[in-house]
C-alpha positions in Angstrom: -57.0 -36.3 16.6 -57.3 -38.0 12.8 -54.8 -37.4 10.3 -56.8 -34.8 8.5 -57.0 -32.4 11.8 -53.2 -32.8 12.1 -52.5 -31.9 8.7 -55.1 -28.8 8.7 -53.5 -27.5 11.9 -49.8 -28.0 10.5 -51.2 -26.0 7.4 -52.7 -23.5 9.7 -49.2 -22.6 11.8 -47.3 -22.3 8.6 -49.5 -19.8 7.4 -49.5 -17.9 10.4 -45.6 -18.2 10.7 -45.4 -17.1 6.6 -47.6 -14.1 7.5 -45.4 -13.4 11.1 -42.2 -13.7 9.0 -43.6 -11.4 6.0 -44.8 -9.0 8.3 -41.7 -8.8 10.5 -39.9 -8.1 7.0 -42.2 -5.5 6.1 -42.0 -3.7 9.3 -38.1 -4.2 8.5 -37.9 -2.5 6.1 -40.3 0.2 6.8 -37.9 1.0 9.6 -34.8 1.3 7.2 -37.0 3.2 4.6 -38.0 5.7 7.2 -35.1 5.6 9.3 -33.1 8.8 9.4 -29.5 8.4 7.5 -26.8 9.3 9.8 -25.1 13.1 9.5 -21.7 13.0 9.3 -19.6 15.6 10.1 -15.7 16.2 8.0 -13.9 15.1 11.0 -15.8 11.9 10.9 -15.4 11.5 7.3 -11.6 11.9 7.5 -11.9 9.0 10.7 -13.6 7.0 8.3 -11.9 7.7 5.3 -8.4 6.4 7.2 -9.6 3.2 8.3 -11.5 2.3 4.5 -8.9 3.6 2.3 -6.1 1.0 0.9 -3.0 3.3 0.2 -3.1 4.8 3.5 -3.3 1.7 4.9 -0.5 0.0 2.9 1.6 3.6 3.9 0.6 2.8 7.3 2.0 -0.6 7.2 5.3 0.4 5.8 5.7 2.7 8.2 5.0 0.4 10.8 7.4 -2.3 9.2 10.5 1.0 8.9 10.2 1.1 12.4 10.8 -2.7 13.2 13.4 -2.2 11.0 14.9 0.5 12.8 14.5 -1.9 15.9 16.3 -4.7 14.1 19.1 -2.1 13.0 20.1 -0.8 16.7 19.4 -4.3 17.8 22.3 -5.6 15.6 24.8 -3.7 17.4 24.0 -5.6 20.6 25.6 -8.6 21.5 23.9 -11.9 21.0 23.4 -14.5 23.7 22.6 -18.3 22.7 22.6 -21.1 24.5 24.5 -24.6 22.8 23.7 -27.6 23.8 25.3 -30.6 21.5 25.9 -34.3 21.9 28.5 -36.0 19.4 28.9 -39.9 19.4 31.8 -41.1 17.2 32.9 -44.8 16.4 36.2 -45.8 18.0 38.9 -46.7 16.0 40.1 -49.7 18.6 43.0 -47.5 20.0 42.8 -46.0 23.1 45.1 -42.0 23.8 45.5 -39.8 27.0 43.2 -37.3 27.7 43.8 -33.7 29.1 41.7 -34.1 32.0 43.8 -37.2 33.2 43.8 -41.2 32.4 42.7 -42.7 29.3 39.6 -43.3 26.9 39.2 -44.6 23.3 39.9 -42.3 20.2 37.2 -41.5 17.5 37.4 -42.6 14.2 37.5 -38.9 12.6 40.6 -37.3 14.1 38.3 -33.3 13.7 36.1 -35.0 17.1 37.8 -34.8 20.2 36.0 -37.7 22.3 33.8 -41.0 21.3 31.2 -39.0 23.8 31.7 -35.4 23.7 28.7 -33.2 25.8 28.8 -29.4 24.9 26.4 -27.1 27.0 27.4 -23.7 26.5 26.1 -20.1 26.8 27.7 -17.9 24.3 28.3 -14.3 23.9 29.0 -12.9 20.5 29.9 -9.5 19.2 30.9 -8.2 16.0 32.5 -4.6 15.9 32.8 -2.7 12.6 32.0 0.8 10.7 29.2 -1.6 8.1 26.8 -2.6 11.7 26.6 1.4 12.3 26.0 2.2 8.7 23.2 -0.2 8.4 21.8 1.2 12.1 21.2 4.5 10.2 20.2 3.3 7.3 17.7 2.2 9.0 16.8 5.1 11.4 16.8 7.3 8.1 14.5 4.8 6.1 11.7 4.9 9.1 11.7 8.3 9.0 11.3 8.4 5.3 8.4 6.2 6.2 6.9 8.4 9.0 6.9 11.3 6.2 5.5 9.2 3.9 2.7 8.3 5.9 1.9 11.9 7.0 2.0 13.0 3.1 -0.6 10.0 2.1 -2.4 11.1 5.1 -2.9 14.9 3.8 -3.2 13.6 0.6 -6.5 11.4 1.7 -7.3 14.1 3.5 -7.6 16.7 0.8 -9.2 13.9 -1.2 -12.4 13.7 1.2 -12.5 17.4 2.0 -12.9 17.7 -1.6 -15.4 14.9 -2.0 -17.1 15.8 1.1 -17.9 19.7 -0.1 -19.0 18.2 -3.3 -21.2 16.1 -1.8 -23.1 19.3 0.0 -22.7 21.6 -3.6 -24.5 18.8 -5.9 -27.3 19.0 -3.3 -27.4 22.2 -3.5 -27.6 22.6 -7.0 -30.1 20.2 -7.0 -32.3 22.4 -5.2 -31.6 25.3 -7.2 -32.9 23.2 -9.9 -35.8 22.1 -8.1 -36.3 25.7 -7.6 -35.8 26.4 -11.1 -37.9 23.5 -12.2 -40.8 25.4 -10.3 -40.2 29.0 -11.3 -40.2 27.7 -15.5 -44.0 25.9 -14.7 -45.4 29.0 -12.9 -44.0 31.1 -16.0 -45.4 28.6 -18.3 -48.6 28.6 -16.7 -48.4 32.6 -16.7 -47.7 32.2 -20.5 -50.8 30.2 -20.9 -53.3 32.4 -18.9 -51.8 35.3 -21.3 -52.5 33.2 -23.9 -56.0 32.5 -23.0 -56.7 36.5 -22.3 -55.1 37.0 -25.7 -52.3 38.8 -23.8 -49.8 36.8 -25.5 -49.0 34.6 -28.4 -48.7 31.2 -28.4 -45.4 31.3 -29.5 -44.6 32.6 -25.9 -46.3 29.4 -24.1 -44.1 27.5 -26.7 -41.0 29.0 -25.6 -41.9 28.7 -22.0 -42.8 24.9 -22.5 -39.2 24.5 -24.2 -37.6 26.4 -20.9 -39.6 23.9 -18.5 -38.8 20.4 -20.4 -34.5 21.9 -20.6 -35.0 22.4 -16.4 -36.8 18.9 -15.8 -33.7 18.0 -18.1 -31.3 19.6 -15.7 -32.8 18.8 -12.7 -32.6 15.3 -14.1 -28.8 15.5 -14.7 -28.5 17.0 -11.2 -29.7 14.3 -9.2 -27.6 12.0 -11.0 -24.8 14.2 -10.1 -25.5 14.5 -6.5 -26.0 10.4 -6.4 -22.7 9.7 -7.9 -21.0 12.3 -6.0 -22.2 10.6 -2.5 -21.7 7.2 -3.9 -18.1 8.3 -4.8 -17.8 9.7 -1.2 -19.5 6.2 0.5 -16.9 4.3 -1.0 -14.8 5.8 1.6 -17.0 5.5 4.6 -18.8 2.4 4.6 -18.9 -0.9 3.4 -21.6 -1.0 1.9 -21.8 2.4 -0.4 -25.2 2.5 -1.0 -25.2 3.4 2.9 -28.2 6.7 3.3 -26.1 9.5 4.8 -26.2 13.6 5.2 -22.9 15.7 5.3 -23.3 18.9 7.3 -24.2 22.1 6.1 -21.4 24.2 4.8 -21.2 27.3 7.8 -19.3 30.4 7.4 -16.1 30.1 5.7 -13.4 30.4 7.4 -10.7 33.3 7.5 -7.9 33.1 5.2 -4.8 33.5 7.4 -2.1 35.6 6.8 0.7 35.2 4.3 3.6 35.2 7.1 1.6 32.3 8.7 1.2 30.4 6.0 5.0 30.4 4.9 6.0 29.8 8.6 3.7 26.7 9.4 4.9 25.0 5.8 8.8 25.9 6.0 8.5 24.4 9.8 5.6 21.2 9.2 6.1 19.7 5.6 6.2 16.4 5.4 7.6 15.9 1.3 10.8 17.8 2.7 11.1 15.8 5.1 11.0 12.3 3.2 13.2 13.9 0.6 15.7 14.8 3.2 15.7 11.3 5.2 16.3 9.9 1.5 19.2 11.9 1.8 20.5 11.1 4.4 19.5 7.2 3.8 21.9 7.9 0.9 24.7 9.0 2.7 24.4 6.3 5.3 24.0 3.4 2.4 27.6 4.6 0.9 29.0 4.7 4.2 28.1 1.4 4.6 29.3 0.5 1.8 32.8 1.9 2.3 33.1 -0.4 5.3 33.6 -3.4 3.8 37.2 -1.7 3.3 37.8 -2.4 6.8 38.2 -5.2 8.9 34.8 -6.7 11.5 36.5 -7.4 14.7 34.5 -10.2 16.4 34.3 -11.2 20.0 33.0 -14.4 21.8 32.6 -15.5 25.2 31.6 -18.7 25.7 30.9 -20.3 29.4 29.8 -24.4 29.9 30.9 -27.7 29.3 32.7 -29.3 26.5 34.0 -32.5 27.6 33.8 -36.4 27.5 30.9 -36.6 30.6 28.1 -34.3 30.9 29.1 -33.6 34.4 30.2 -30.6 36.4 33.3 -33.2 37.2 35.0 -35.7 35.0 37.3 -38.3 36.2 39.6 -37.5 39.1 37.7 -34.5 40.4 38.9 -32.8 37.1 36.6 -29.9 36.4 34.3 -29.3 33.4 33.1 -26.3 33.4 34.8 -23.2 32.7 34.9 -20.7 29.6 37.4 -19.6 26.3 37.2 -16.0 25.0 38.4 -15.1 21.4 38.3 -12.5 18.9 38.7 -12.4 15.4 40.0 -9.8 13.3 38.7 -10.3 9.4 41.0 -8.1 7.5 39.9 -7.2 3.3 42.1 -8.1 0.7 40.6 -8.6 -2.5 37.2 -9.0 -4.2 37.6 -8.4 -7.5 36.5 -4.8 -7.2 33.1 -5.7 -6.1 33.3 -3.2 -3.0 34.3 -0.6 -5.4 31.0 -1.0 -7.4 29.1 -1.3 -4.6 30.3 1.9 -3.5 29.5 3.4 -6.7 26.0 2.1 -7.3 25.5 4.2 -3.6 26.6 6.9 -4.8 24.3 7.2 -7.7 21.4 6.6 -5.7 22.7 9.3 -2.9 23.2 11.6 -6.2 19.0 10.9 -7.0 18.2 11.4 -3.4 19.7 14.8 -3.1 18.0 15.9 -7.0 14.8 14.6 -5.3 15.1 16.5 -2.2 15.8 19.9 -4.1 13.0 19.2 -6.5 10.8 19.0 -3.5 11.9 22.0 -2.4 10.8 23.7 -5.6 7.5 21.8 -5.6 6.6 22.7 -2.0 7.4 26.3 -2.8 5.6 26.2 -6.2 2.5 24.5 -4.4 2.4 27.0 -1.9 2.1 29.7 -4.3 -0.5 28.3 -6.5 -3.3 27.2 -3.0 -2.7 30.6 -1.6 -3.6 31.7 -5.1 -6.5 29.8 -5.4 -7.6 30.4 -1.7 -7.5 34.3 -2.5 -9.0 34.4 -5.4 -12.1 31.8 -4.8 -12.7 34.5 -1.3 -12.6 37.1 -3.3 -15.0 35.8 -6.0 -17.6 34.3 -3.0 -18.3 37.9 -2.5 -19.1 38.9 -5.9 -20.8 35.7 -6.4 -23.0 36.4 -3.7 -23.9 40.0 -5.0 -24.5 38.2 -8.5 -26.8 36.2 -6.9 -29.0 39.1 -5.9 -28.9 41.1 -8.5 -30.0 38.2 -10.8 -32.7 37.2 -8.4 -33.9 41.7 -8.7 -33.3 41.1 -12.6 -35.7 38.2 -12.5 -38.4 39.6 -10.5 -38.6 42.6 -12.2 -38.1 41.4 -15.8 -41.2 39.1 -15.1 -43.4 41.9 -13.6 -42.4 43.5 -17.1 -43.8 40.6 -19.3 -46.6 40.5 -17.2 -47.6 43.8 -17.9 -46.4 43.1 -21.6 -43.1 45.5 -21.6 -40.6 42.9 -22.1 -40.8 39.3 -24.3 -40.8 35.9 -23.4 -37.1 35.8 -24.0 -36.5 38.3 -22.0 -37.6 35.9 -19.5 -36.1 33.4 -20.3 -32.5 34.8 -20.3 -32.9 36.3 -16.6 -34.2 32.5 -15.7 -31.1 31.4 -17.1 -29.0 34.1 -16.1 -30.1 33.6 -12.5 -29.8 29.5 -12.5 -26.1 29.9 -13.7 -24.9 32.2 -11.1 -26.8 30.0 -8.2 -24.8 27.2 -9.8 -21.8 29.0 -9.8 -22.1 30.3 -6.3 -22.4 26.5 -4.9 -19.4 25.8 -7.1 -17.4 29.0 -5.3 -18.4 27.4 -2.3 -16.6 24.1 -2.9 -13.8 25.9 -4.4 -12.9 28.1 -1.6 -13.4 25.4 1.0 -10.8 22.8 -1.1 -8.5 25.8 -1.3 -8.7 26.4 2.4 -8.3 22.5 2.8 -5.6 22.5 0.8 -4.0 25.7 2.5 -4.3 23.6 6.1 -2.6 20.6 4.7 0.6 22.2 3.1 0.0 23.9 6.8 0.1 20.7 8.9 -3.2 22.3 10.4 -5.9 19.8 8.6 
């Protein structure tokens, strides 16, 4: 085969492999284009939310830290076990002394060594007794639960976040078809205007105002989808990496009943996790002067200790003389003066004990005060869904009838126009109830414990 053949052939499979490649890519993307975005349910949004979302993650990790601390705190009360192992080598001094064990050997030079060879291998046991060890143990047991009822408020609070975000998602879409909807009903008028016009049925000032209506709905319907794309891009952040991810949330069903007062105050006296952080910052508190009282009183510490210490690292030195064996002491550390640092540090306890307990009654108050203001909000947005929905149909009987009226040429173009409006705003304001009960309800379920 000549060099031109082999060149025209190579030229030949990379065009083939472009067009494979580009077509591959084509077909691609067709697929993602066409492909059908995923639904996603709340429940899934909440699952998602919590693995995506950074401050529930970092209250997740402090939690998770509290309760190694809390380990670490009950472990401290334990005795510790080590096992020594040491070899010392000290120049002689050129005299030679008696040992204990029997017969002679050289001395050291430093008189604090006890051999020129000296082999320690011991296993030690060592305990320290006091009030501060037991402090410290709650302390710690106090601060993990803080962190538990941290975790569960940034938990309802992410929560409430995507319940919000989620409905919103499903109202801007909604909207957006009202105004779709509207954006059809103002060019049918404006055509009507314009066949009125053309019977001389109607001025041209009518076709005028009509064009005015249509251009103020493309307008609107304009503004809406740039509503509804922010709102899910807001919401995507949340769920996906990447946010520009194509998703559907479910359709809003029937809402659900409002439970009862007596309920409500039972589940949130019995299930609130702010009261609960403010109360284990209480008794944090409490635990932290304790501990800091203790250092008035004395640490007893204990030691067993069970090897070899001796001039040969042998079971049996010279003579048969045994090595191995064990010593037991304890030590009793009493306080006498510090220059009045206990005393501070018992005071600067107290003042954050003193904070703890103003930040547990103000959560009280807050918990109460919240309650109050969702159950509120949850009654009156039910309330209002039902004379929103009569609104709705009235406007919509308005509407028809007003534009039977102008085309029999009893009422005026802005007759029209108003009922068009009148009707858009309470559609708009019925997907907006919509949203508003459900956050309420949401937020109802979370003071709850039931979201």
């Amino acid at each position: 085969m000549s060099r031109i053949d082999r060149n025209l052939l190579n030229l030949v499979a990379g065009a083939l492999a472009l067009i494979s490649a580009a077509g591959f890519a084509a077909t691609s993307f067709a697929q993602e284009v066409t492909g059908s975005p995923a639904v996603i349910s709340l429940a899934d949004a909440i699952h998602r939310a919590q693995q995506n979302e950074p401050a529930f993650a970092s209250a997740l990790a402090a939690q998770k830290s509290a309760a190694i601390d809390r380990y670490l705190g009950r472990a401290a009360l334990l005795p510790s076990v080590v096992y020594h192992n040491q070899v010392l080598y000290t120049q002689p001094n050129g005299q030679t002394n008696q040992i204990v064990q029997g017969g002679t050997q050289p001395s050291p030079i430093f008189i604090a060594n006890n051999a020129v060879h000296e082999y320690i291998s011991q296993a030690s046991i060592n305990e320290t007794v006091g009030l501060k060890q037991f402090a410290d143990a709650q302390v710690a047991a106090a601060n993990a639960a803080r962190a538990s009822a941290e975790l569960e408020v940034a938990r309802r609070g992410l929560i409430l976040s995507v319940v919000s975000l989620y409905y919103s998602v499903s109202a801007f879409e909604t909207k957006q078809h009202v105004l779709e909807q509207a954006l059809r009903d103002a060019q049918s008028f404006t055509d009507l205007t314009e066949k009125r016009e053309a019977a001389r049925e109607g001025a041209h000032a009518d076709v005028v105002k009509a064009q005015l209506q249509q251009q103020q709905r493309q307008r609107d319907l304009s503004d809406g989808t740039l509503a509804a794309d922010k709102a899910r891009l807001e919401l995507a952040v949340l769920l996906f990496p990447d946010p520009r991810t194509p998703f559907s949330t479910e359709a809003p069903g029937s809402p659900a009943v409002l439970p009862s007062r007596e309920d409500v105050n039972r589940l949130a006296s019995a299930n609130n996790p702010e009261i609960r952080s403010a109360l284990a910052g209480v008794r944090a508190g409490n635990a932290e002067v304790t501990s800091a009282r203790a250092a008035y009183l004395p640490d007893l510490g204990l030691n067993f200790s069970y090897g070899i210490d001796a001039a040969q690292f042998a079971k049996r030195g010279p003579d048969d003389v045994n090595n191995l064996g064990y010593s037991i002491s304890a030590t009793l550390d009493i306080p006498v003066w510090d220059w009045f640092s206990t005393q501070k540090r018992i005071k600067q306890s107290e003042i954050k004990r003193d904070v703890a307990r103003v930040t547990a009654t103000a959560a009280q108050r807050r918990v109460i005060a919240a309650l109050e203001e969702v159950y509120a909000e949850a009654v009156a947005a039910r309330d209002q869904m039902v004379l929103l929905d009569l609104s709705v149909r009235t406007a919509e009987e308005s509407l028809r009838l007003t534009k039977l009226r102008y085309s029999s040429g009893e009422a005026t173009v802005f007759e029209v126009v108003d009922a068009e409006t009148a009707y858009l705003s309470v559609e708009t304001a019925q997907a907006e109830g919509v949203v508003r009960y459900e956050t309420a309800l949401a937020a109802l379920q979370v003071l709850t414990g039931t979201l």
